[in-house]
N, C-alpha and C positions, 0 to 999 in steps of 0.2 A: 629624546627631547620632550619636556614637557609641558601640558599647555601650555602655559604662561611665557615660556618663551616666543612664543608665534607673537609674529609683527598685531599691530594693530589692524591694521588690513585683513587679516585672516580671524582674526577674534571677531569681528564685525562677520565675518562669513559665518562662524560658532556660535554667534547670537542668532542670526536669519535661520540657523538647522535649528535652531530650538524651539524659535516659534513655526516650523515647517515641520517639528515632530510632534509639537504641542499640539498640532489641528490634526494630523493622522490620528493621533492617541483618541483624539475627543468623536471622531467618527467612526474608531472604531469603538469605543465603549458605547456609542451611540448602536450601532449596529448590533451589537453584543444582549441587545435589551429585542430584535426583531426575533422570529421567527426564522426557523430552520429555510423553509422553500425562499422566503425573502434575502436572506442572506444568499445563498444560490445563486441569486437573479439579480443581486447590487453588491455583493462584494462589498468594497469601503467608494466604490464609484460613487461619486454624487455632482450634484447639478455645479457646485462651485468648479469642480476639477474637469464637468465637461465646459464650462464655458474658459476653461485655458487650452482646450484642444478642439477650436473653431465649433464649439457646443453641439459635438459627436455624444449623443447618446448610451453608445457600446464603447467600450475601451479601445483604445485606438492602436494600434498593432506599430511599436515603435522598431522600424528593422534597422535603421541607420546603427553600428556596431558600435560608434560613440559618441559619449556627450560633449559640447561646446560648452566650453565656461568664460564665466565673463571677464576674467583676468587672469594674473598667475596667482594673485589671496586665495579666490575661488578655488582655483587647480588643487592649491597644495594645500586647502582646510577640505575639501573634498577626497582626496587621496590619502588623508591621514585620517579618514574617517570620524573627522571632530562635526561634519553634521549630512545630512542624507541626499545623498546623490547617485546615480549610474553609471558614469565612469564611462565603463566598458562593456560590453554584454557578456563577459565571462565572470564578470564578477556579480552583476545586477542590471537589469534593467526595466523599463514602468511596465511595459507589458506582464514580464516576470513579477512583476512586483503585486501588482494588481489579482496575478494566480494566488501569490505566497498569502497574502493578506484574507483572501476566501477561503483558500486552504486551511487557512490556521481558523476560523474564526467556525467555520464546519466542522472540524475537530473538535475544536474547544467548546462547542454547543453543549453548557450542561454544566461548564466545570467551570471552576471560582475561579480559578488561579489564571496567570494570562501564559499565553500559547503564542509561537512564534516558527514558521513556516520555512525550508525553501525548495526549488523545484530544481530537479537536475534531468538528466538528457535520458535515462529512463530507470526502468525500478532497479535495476541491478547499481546503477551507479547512485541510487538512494541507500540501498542495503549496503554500499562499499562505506558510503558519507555516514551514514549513523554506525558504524562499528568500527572502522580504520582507529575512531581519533583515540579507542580506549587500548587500544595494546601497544602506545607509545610503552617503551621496553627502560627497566628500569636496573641500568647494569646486569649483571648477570641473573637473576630472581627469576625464577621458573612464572611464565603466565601464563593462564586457562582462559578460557570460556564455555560456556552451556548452551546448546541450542537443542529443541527439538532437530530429531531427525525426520518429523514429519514436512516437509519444507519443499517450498518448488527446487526444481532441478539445479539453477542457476545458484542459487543460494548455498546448494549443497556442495555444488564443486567449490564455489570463493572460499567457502569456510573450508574445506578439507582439503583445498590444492593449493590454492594462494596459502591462505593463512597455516594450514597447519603444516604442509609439507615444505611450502617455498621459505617462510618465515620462521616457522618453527613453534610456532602459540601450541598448545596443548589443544583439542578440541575435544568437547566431554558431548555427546550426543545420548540424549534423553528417547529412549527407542518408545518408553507406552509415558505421553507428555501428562495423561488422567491421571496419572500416578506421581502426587504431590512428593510421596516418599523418593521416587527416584529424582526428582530435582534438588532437593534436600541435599541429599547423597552425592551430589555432582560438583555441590557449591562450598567451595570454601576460600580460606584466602589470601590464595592466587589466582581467584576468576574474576574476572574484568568488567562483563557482562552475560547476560542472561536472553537469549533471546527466543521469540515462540514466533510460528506461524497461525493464524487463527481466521477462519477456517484455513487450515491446508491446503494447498495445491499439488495432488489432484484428489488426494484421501481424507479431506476436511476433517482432520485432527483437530482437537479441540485442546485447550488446558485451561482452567481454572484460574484468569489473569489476575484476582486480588490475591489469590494464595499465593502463588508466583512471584507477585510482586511485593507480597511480604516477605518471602524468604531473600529476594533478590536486595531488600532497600534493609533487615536484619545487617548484611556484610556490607552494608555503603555501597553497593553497585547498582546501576538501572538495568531495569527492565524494556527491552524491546519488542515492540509488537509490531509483526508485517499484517495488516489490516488491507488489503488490497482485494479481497474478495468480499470484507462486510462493504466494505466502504461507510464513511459516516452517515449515512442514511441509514444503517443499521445498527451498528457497533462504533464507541468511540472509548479505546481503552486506557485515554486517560481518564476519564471518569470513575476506573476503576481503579485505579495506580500503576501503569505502566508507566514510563520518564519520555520515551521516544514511538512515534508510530512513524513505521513505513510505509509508503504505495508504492505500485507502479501505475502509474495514470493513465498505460496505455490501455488499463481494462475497464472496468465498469465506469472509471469517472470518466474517461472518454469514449464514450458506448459508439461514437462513431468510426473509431478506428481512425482518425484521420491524425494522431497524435504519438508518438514512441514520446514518453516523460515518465518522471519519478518524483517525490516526494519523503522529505524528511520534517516532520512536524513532531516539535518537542513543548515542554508545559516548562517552566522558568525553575531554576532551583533545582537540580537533579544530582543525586549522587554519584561521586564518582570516586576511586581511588587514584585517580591520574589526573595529566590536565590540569591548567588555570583554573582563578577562579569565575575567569569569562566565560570558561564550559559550562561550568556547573551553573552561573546564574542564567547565562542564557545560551543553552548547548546550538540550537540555528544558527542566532546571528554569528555567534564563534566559527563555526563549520563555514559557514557563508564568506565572511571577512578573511578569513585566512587558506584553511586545509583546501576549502571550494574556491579558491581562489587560483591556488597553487596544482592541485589535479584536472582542473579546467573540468568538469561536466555538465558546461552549462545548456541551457534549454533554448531552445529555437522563440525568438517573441512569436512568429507564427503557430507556432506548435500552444503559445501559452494560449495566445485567443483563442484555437481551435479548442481548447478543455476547457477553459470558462463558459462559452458556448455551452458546451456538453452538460458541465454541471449545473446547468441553471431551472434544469431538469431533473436533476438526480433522485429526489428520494420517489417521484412518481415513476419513474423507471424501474427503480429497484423494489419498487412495489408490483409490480405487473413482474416484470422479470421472475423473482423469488415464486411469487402467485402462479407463474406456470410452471416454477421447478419441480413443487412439489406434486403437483397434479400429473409429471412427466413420471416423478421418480415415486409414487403411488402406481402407476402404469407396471413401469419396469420390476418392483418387487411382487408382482403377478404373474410375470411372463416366465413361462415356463423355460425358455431358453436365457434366461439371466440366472448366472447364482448368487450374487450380491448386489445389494443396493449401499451405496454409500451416499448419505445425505443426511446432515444434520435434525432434519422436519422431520426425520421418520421416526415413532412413537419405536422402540424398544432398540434402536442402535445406542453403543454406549455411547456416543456424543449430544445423545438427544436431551439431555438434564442440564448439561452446561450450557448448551445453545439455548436454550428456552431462559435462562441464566442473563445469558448476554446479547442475545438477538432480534432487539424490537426495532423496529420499523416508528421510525423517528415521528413524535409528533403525531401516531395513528390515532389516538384515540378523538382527538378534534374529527377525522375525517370517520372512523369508525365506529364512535361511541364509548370506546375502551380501550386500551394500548394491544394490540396486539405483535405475535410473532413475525418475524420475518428471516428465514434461512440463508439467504443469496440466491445465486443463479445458476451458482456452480454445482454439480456430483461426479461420482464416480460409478460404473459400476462393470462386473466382471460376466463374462458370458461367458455360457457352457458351453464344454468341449473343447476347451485350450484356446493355443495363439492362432491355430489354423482357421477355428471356427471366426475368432475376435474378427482376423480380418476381414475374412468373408462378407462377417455382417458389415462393418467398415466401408468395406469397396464397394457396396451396395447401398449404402445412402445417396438419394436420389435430390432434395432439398439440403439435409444439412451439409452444411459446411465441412471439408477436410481441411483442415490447418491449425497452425499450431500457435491458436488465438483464444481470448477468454473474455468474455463480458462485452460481448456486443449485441446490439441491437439486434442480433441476425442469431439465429443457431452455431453453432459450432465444436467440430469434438476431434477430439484426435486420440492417437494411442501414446501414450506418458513413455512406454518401454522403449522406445522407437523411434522418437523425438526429445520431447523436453528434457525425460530422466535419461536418454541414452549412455551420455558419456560417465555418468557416475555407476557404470558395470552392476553387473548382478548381483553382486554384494551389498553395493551402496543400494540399489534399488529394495531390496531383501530387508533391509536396512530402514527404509522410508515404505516398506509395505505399497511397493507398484510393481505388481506382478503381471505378467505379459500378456493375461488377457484383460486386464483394466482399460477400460474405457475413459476419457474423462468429456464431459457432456457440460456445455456452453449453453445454457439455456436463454433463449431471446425473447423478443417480444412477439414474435407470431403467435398467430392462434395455439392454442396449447392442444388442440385436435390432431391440427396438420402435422405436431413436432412429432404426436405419439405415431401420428399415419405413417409418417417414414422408419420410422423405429420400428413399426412394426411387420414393414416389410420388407425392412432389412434383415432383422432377426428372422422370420419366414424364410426369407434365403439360405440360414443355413441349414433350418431344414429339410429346405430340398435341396438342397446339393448330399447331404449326409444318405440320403432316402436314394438320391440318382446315384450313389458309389453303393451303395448296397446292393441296387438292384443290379450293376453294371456287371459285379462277383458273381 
C-alpha cells in the first residue's frame, strides 16, 4: 500500500512525524557542531524533551514494553513506520533511542557524512545484525566473506559454525591482517563483506583501515570494523572509510559492568552487492525496522541508562585507563618471567606504526597542548615456562580480577585458551595466534603501582614454586 492511500487521519499522523523528525534532525546537527566530552554528557537530551518527562534532567528510563497511541490513525501511521514512534521495545524504545542517537553522534565525531546508530542485547548480537543482512543468498552463486582471523572468540565461532558450516558461506580468514596483500588475495566477487577486528581481542591485531576499506569499496562491498576496545574516544573508523562499526557495550563504554549491550553504528550510503536500496542508504535504520525487528535482540531500556551513564565519562576514562596500560605493559616487557608483551604503545611491536596511525585519544590536544596517542586498556602477554607456569602466576593474583571480562573500571585478566577462545580448538586458536600461555590483561583505573604490585608477585610465584620442585628432586 502506498502512501497516498492511507486515510486522511493517518496522513495527519505523516505530517506530526515530520515535524517530530524535523526538531530531532535540527538538535542533532546542533549537537554535531559541540565537543566530543559534551555530547557524552547531552546526547540529543535537551531542556524541551525534559520538560515532556515532568522536567527529569537525566533520560528517563522508559520500562513500560509498550506505547499508547491516541487512536487507530496513530496505531497504523506508526506501525507503517510513515513517522517516529516506539511501538514496542523489540523494535524501539526512548530510552533505547536516546543511547542510539549518542552513539551515533560519538562515532560520527569528525566525519561529514550523517551516522545512524542501534543498540542490541550485547556485542555478539551486534556482530550477528551488521553481517547476517549481506549473505542474503542469491539462487545457487557461491558467496564469501573475508574477516581477519585475529578476532574475539565469539566472533570466530559465528563466522566459522553458524555461517560457514551451518550455512554454508565460504569463509576466507586473513591470518597476518598487516598484510594488505593478503586481503587483496581474499577479495573478489563473490565476497559480500570484509570485516576486521581493531585492536583485537586478546592479540590486538591491528590492519590498516583506509587500505582495507579501499580494497573492500574497489568490489562495492563494506568494510566492517569491531571497534569495541578503541572505543570512540580513541578510534572512530568511519573517519577513515570503513561503512559499519561494531561494539560490545558491555566493555569500555560501560566500564561499570552493570550493562550486557551491543551496537551497530553505520555512516548513510554504504556499498553493498545485495539488499535494498534502504540498506545501502541507511544500513541502521534498515536493520532496526525490519531484520531487528524479526530476530528480536533488543536491549533492556534499563541496561540503556545504565551505558549513557557510563559514557558520559568516557574519553576521561579511556584516558587514565590506556595511561596505565602502557605503564603496566612497559613493566611486563622487563620482567624476566614474561616472554611477550603484546600491546599496541610498545615502540618495536609490528602493530605499533598502525596504532600511532589510528589511535589518538579524542580532542587531547585541548587538554594536553598537542593530540596525542592513546592505545586502550587492553594487552596481551605470554609467560615463561608454559601453561603450567601461565597458571600458576594466574591462581596467584591477589587484587586482579579472574573473569572473563574487559574494560572495566577494575582490573581484570583471564587466560583466552581456557575461556573465551576455548571452543574454537587448537587449531582455531593457532589460527587467531592465542597460545596457552597468553594472558589477556584488562587494564583499570587503579593505581598503575598496585596493578604492577600484584603482577609482580604473581609472577615471583612461579619462581618459587619452579625453585621449590628443584629443590624437592
Amino acid at each position: 500500500m502506498t502512501q497516498q492511500n492511507y486515510s486522511d487521519g493517518v496522513q495527519q499522523y505523516v505530517e506530526k512525524g515530520k515535524t517530530m523528525s524535523a526538531a530531532v534532525k535540527a538538535q542533532r546537527a546542533m549537537m554535531r557542531g559541540k565537543k566530543f566530552d559534551t555530547i557524552a554528557v547531552h546526547g540529543i537530551y535537551n531542556m524541551q524533551a525534559a520538560l515532556s518527562n515532568q522536567g527529569s534532567i537525566i533520560e528517563p528510563a522508559y520500562l513500560s514494553p509498550a506505547q499508547h497511541f491516541e487512536n487507530s490513525d496513530h496505531m497504523e501511521a506508526s506501525l507503517a513506520y510513515l513517522m517516529p514512534s516506539w511501538t514496542y521495545s523489540r523494535i524501539a524504545n526512548p530510552t533505547q533511542g536516546y543511547l542510539e542517537e549518542t552513539l551515533a553522534l560519538l562515532e560520527g565525531y569528525g566525519y561529514n557524512g550523517d551516522v545512524s546508530a542501534i543498540v542490541t542485547s550485547s556485542g555478539m548480537s551486534a556482530v550477528f545484525m551488521a553481517t547476517n543482512p549481506f549473505l542474503e543468498r542469491d539462487g545457487d552463486a557461491p558467496i564469501n566473506f573475508v574477516a581477519s582471523a585475529k578476532c574475539y572468540g565469539g566472533t570466530f565461532m559465528l563466522f566459522s559454525e553458524r555461517y560457514a558450516r551451518e550455512r554454508g558461506a565460504e569463509l576466507r580468514w586473513v591470518r597476518d591482517p598487516l598484510n594488505l596483500d593478503e586481503w587483496a588475495a581474499n577479495i573478489d566477487q563473490n565476497t559480500r563483506f570484509v570485516f576486521g577486528e581493531m585492536p583485537s581481542n586478546p592479540s590486538l591485531g591491528m590492519f590498516d583501515i583506509a587500505a582495507v576499506a579501499g580494497l573492500a569499496h574497489q568490489h562495492g562491498i563494506p568494510l566492517i570494523v569491531d571497534s569495541t576496545i578503541a572505543t570512540p574516544a580513541l578510534m572512530r573508523p568511519l573517519q577513515h572509510g570503513a561503512d559499519i562499526v561494531v561494539h560490545s557495550l558491555s566493555k569500555a563504554m560501560t566500564t561499570s559492568g552493570f550493562a550486557i549491550a551491543g551496537a551497530v553504528i553505520a555512516r548513510h550510503g554504504i556499498p553493498s552487492r545485495v539488499g535494498p536500496d534502504e540498506l545501502r542508504h541507511n544500513f541502521a535504520m534498515y536493520v532496526k525496522l525490519l531484520p531487528y525487528r524479526d530476530h528480536g535482540p533488543g536491549l533492556s531500556p534499563f541496561s540503556s541508562l545504565m551505558i549513557l551513564n557510563d559514557l558520559r565519562t568516557l574519553r576521561s576514562k579511556l584516558d587514565v585507563m590506556s595511561s596505565n596500560a602502557l605503564q603496566v605493559a612497559q613493566f611486563l616487557s622487563q620482567h624476566p618471567g614474561v616472554e611477550a608483551v603484546f600491546y599496541p604503545g610498545l615502540p618495536g611491536t609490528p602493530e605499533h606504526d598502525i596504532a600511532q596511525k589510528y589511535m589518538w585519544l579524542v580532542d587531547s590536544e585541548e587538554e594536553y597542548g598537542s593530540p596525542i596517542n592513546r592505545f586502550s586498556h587492553l594487552m596481551g602477554f605470554t609467560v615463561k615456562g608454559g601453561v603450567a607456569a601461565t597458571r600458576t602466576m594466574f591462581d596467584h593474583l591477589q587484587m586482579i580480577w579472574r573473569a572473563t571480562d574487559l574494560g572495566r573500571i577494575k582490573t581484570v585478566a583471564t587466560i583466552p585458551a581456557i575461556s573465551t577462545h576455548q571452543q574454537q580448538g587448537e587449531e582455531g586458536r593457532t589460527l587467531a595466534g592465542v597460545p596457552g600461555n597468553l594472558v589477556r590483561l584488562s587494564v583499570g583505573a587503579e593505581h598503575p603501582a598496585d596493578i604492577i604490585g600484584d603482577l609482580e608477585q604473581a609472577l615471583s610465584a612461579v619462581s618459587q614454586k619452579t625453585v621449590t620442585q628443584q629443590t624437592s628432586r
